[in-house]
MIDRENGU-129589 format. One record per residue: residue in one letter; x, y, z of N, C-alpha, C, CB in turn; residue number from 1. Coordinates in steps of 0.1 Angstrom, whole numbers. Glycine has a CB too. Example, Ala and Ser with C-alpha at 12.3 -4.5 7.8 and 13.67 -1.06 7.14 Angstrom:
% MIDRENGU-129589
<rec type="a" n_east="132" n_north="-57" n_up="78" ca_east="123" ca_north="-45" ca_up="78" c_east="132" c_north="-33" c_up="78" cb_east="113" cb_north="-45" cb_up="90" seq="1"/>
<rec type="s" n_east="128" n_north="-22" n_up="71" ca_east="137" ca_north="-11" ca_up="71" c_east="129" c_north="0" c_up="79" cb_east="141" cb_north="-6" cb_up="57" seq="2"/>
//
This chain:
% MIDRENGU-129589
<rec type="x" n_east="24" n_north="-5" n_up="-116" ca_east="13" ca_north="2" ca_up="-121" c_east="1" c_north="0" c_up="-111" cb_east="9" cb_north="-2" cb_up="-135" seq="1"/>
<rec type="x" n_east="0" n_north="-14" n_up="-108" ca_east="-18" ca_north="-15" ca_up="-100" c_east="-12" c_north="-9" c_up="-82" cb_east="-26" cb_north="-40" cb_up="-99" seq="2"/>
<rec type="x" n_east="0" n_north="-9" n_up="-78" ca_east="4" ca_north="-3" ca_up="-65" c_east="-2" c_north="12" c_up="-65" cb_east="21" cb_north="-2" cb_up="-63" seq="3"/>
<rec type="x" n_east="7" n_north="15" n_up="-76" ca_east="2" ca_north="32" ca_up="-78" c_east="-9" c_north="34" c_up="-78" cb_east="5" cb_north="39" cb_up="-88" seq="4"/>
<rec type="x" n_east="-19" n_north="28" n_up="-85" ca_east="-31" ca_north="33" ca_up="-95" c_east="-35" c_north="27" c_up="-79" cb_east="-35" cb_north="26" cb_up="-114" seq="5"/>
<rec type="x" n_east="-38" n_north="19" n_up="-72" ca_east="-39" ca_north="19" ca_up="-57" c_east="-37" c_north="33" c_up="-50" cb_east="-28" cb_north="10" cb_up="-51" seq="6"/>
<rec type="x" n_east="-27" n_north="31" n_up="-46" ca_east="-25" ca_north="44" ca_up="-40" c_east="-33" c_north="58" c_up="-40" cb_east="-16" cb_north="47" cb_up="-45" seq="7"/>
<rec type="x" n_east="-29" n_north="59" n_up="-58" ca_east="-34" ca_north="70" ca_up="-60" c_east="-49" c_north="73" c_up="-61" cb_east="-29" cb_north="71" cb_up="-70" seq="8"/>
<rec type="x" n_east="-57" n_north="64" n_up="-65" ca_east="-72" ca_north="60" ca_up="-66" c_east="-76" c_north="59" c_up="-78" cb_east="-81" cb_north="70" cb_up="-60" seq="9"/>
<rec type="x" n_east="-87" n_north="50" n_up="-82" ca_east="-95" ca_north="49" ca_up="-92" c_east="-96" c_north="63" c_up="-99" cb_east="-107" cb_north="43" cb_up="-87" seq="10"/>
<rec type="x" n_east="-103" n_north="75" n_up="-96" ca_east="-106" ca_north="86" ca_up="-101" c_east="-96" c_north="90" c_up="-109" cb_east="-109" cb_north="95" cb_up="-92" seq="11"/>
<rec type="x" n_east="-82" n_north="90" n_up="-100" ca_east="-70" ca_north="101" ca_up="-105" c_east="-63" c_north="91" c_up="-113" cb_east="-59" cb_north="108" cb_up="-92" seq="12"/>
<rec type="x" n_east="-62" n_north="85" n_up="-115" ca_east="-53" ca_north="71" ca_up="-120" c_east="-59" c_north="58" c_up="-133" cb_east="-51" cb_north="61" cb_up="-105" seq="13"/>
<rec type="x" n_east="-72" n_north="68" n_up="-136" ca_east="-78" ca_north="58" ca_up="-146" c_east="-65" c_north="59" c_up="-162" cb_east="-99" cb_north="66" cb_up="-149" seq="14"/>
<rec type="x" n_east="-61" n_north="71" n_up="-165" ca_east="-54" ca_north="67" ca_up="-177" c_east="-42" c_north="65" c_up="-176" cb_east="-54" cb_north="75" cb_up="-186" seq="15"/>
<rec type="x" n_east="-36" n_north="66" n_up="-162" ca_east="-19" ca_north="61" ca_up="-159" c_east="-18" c_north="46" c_up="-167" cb_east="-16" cb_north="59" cb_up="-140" seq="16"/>
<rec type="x" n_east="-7" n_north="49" n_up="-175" ca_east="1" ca_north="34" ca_up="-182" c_east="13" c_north="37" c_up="-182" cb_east="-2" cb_north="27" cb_up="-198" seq="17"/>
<rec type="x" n_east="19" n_north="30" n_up="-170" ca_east="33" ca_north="28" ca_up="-167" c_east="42" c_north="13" c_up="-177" cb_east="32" cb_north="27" cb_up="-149" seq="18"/>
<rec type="x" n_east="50" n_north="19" n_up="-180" ca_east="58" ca_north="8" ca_up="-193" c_east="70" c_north="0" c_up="-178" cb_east="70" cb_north="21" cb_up="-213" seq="19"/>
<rec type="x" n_east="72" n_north="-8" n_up="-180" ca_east="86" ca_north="-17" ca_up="-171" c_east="98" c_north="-8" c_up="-171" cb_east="93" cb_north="-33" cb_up="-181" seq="20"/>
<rec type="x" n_east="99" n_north="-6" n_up="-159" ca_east="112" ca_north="0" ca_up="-152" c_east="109" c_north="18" c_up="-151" cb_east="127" cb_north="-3" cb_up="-164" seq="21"/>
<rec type="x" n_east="92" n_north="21" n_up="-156" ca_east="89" ca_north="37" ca_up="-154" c_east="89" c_north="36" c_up="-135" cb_east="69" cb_north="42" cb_up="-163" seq="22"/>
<rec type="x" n_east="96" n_north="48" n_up="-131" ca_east="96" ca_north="54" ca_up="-117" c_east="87" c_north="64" c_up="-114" cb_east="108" cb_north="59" cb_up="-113" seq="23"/>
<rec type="x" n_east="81" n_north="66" n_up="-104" ca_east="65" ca_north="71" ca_up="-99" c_east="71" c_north="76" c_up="-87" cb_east="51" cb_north="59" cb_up="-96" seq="24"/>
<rec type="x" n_east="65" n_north="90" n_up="-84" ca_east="70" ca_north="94" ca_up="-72" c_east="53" c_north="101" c_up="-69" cb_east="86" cb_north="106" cb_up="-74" seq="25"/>
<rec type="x" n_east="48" n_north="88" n_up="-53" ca_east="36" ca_north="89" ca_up="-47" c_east="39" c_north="103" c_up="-40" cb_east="30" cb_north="75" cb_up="-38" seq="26"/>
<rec type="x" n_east="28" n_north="112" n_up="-33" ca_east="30" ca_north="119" ca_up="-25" c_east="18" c_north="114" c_up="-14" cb_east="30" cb_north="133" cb_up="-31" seq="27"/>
<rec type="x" n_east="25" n_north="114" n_up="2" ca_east="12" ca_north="114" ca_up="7" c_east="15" c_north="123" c_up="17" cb_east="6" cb_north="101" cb_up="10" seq="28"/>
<rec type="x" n_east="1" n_north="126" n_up="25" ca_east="10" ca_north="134" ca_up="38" c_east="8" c_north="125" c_up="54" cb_east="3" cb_north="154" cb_up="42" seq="29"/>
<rec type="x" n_east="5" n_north="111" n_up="50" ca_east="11" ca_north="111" ca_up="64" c_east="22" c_north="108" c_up="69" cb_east="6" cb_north="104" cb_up="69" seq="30"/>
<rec type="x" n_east="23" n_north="104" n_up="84" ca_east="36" ca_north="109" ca_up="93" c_east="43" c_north="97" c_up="94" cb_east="32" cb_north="116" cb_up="109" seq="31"/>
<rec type="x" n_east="35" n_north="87" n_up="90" ca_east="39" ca_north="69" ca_up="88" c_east="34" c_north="60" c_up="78" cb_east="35" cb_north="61" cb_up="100" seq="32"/>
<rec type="x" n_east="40" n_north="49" n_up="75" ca_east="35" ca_north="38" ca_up="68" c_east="21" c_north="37" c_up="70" cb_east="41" cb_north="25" cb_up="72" seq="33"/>
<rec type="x" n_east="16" n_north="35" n_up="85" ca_east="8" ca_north="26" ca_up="88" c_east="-3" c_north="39" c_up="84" cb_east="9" cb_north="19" cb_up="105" seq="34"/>
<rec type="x" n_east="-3" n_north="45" n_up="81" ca_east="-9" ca_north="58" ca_up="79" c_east="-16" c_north="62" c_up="64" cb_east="3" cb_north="66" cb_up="82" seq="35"/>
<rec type="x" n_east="-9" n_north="58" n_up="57" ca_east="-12" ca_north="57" ca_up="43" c_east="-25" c_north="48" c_up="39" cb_east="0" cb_north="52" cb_up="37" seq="36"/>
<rec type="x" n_east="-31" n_north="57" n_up="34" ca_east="-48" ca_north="49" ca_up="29" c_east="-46" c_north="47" c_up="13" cb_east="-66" cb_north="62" cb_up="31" seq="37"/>
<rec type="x" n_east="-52" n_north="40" n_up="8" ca_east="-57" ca_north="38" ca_up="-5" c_east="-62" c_north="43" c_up="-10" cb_east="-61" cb_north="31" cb_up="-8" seq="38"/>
<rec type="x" n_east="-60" n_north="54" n_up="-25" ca_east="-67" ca_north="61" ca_up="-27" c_east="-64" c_north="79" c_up="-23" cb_east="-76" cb_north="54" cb_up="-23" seq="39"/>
<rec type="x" n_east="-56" n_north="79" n_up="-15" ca_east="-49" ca_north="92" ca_up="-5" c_east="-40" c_north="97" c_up="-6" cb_east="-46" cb_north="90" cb_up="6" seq="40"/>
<rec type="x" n_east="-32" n_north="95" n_up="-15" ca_east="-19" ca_north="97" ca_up="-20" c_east="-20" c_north="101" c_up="-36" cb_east="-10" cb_north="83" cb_up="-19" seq="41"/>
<rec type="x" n_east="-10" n_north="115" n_up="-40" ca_east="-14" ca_north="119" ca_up="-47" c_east="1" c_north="120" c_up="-59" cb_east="-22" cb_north="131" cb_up="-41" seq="42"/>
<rec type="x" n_east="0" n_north="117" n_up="-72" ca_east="14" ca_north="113" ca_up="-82" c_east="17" c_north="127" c_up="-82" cb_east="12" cb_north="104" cb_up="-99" seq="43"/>
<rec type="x" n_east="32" n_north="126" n_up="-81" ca_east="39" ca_north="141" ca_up="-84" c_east="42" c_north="136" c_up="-93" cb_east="50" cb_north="150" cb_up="-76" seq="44"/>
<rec type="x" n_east="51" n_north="134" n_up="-99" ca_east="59" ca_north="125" ca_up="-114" c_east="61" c_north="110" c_up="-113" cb_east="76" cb_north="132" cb_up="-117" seq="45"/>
<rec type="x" n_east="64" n_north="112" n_up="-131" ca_east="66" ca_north="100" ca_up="-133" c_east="77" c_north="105" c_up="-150" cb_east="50" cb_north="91" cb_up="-133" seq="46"/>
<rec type="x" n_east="86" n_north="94" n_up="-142" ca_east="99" ca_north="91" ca_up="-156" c_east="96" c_north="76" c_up="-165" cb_east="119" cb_north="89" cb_up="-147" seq="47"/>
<rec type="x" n_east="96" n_north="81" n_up="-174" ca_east="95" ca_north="69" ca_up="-186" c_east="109" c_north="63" c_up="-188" cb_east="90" cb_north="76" cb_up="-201" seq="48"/>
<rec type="x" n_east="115" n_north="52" n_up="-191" ca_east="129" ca_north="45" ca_up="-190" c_east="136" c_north="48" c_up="-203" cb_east="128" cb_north="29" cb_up="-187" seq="49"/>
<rec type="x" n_east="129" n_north="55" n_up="-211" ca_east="132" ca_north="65" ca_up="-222" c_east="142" c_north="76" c_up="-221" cb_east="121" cb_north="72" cb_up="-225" seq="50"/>
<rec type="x" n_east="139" n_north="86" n_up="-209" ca_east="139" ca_north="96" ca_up="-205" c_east="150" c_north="95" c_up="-196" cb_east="128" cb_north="99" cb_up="-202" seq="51"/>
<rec type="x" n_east="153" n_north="84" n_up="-187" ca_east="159" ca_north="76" ca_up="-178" c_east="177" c_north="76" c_up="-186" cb_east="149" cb_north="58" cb_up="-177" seq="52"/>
<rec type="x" n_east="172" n_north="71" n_up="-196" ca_east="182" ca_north="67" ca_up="-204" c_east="191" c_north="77" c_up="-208" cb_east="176" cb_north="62" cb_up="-215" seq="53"/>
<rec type="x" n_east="188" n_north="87" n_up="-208" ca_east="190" ca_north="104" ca_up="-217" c_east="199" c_north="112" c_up="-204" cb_east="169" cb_north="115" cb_up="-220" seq="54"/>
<rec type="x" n_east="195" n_north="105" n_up="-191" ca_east="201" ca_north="111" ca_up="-180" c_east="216" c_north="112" c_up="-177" cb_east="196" cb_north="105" cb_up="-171" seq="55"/>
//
């Protein structure tokens, strides 16, 4: 949760609550690791371990 909510930024990520074992898929566009800022990366989805389960 605090990686993502990283990632993603304060603004976009204030009501994200991720529960243990929820999967997050970040989007960003750079071309490398070293590349990726904080805050710069934007959440496409997220699976609840609920949902996971059902699969």
């Amino acid at each position: 949760e605090d990686t993502a909510g990283a990632l993603i930024g304060p603004d976009r990520s204030s009501g994200i609550r991720m529960p243990t074992a929820a999967l997050v898929c970040v989007n960003s566009y750079a071309a490398s690791w070293d590349q990726v800022q904080w805050g710069g990366c934007e959440l496409e989805w997220m699976m609840i371990p609920k949902v996971l389960k059902e699969i």
